[in-house]
C-alpha positions in Angstrom: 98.2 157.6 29.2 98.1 155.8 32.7 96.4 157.1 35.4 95.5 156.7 39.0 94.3 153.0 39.1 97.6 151.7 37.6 99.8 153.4 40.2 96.9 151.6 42.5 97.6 148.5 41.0 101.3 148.5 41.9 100.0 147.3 45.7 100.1 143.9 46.3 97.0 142.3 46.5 95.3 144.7 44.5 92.9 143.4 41.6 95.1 145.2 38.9 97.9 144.2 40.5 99.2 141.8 37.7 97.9 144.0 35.0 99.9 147.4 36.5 103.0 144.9 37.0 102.8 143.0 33.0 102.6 147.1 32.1 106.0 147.9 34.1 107.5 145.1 32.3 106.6 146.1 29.2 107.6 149.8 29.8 111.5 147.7 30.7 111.1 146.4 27.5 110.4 149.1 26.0 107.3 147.6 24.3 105.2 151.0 24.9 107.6 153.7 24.0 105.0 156.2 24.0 103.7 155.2 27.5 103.0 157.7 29.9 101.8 158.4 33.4 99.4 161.5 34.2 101.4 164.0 36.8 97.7 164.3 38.0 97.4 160.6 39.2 100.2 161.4 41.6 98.9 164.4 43.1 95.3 162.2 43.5 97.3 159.4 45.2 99.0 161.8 47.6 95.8 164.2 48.3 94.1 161.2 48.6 96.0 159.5 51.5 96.3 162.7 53.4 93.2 161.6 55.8 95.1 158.3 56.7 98.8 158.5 56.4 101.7 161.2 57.8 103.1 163.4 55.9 106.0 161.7 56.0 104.2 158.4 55.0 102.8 160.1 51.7 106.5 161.2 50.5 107.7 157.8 51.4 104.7 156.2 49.0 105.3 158.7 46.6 109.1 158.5 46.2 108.4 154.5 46.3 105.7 155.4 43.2 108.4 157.3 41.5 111.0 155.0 41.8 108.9 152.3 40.4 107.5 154.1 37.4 110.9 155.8 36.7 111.1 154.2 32.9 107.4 155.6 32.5 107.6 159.6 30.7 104.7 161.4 33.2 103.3 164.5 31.9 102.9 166.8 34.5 99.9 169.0 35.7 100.1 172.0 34.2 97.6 175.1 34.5 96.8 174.6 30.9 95.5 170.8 32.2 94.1 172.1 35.1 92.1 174.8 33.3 91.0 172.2 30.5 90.1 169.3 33.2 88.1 172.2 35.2 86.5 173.2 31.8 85.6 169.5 30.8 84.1 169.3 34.3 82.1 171.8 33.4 81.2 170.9 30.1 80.2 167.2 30.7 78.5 168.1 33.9 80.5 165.8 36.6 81.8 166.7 40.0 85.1 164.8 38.8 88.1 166.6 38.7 91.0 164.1 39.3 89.3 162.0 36.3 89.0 165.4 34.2 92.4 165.8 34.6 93.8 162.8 33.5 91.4 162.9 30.8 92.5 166.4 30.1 96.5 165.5 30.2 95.1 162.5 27.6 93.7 164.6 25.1 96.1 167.1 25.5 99.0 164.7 24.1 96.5 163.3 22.2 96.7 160.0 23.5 94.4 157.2 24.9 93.5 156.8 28.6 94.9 153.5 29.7 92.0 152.5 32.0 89.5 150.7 33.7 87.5 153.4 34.5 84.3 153.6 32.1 84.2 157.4 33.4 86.5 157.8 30.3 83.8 156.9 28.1 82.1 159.7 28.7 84.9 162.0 27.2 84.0 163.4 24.1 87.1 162.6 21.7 89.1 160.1 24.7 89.6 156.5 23.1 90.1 154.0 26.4 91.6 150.6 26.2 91.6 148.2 29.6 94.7 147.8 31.6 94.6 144.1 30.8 93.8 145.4 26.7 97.0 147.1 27.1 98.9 144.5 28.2 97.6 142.3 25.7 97.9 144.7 22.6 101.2 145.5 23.6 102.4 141.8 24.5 101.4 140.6 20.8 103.1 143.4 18.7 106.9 143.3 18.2 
């Protein structure tokens, strides 16, 4: 499961940059035919920019986002991951939500949280692997 610092990673220059570009390849490839991208990620990316962007900006990134990740599955936000992300929140005592929901989407399709974030460590029951440990896993197998 893929979440906000992939779709990050699509910018050029960014640090993640070739790691979130080797992933889209594979995805063409169909390498990772279970890959996924959390609806969640996008509504951080877009909420986020709203203090330094138009409106009109934000759809533009976002359609641009969607038009790059199109052979990626994305699992949207749902209220049953919005309630579970508020209720991990909760139970793990963090102030957190875009994380819990990722993490919530994650275990909810019981998958692992394709990450650099060690926040996902702290998820009782989330298994996360690197965004260059996915490239690599997935770049070895057949």
């Amino acid at each position: 499961m893929l979440g906000t610092d992939f779709l990050l990673g699509l910018r050029k220059g960014s640090g993640k940059h070739e790691s979130s570009m080797a992933i889209l390849e594979l995805a063409k490839m169909r390498r990772a035919k279970k890959l996924a991208i959390c609806g969640s990620a996008f509504v951080e990316i877009g909420v986020g920019l709203r203090g330094s962007l138009t409106k009109t900006d934000i759809v533009e990134v976002l359609r641009n986002l969607h038009v790059l990740t199109g052979l990626i599955m994305e699992i949207p936000l749902s209220s049953f991951i919005l309630m579970s992300g508020l209720e991990l929140e909760q139970r793990i005592s963090v102030s957190n939500l875009f994380d819990c929901l990722h993490a919530a989407t994650a275990l909810s399709h019981d998958a692992i949280m394709v990450s650099d974030d060690p926040f996902y460590e702290q998820v009782p029951g989330l298994t996360r692997l690197s965004l260059t440990g996915f490239v690599q896993k997935f770049s070895q197998t057949s």
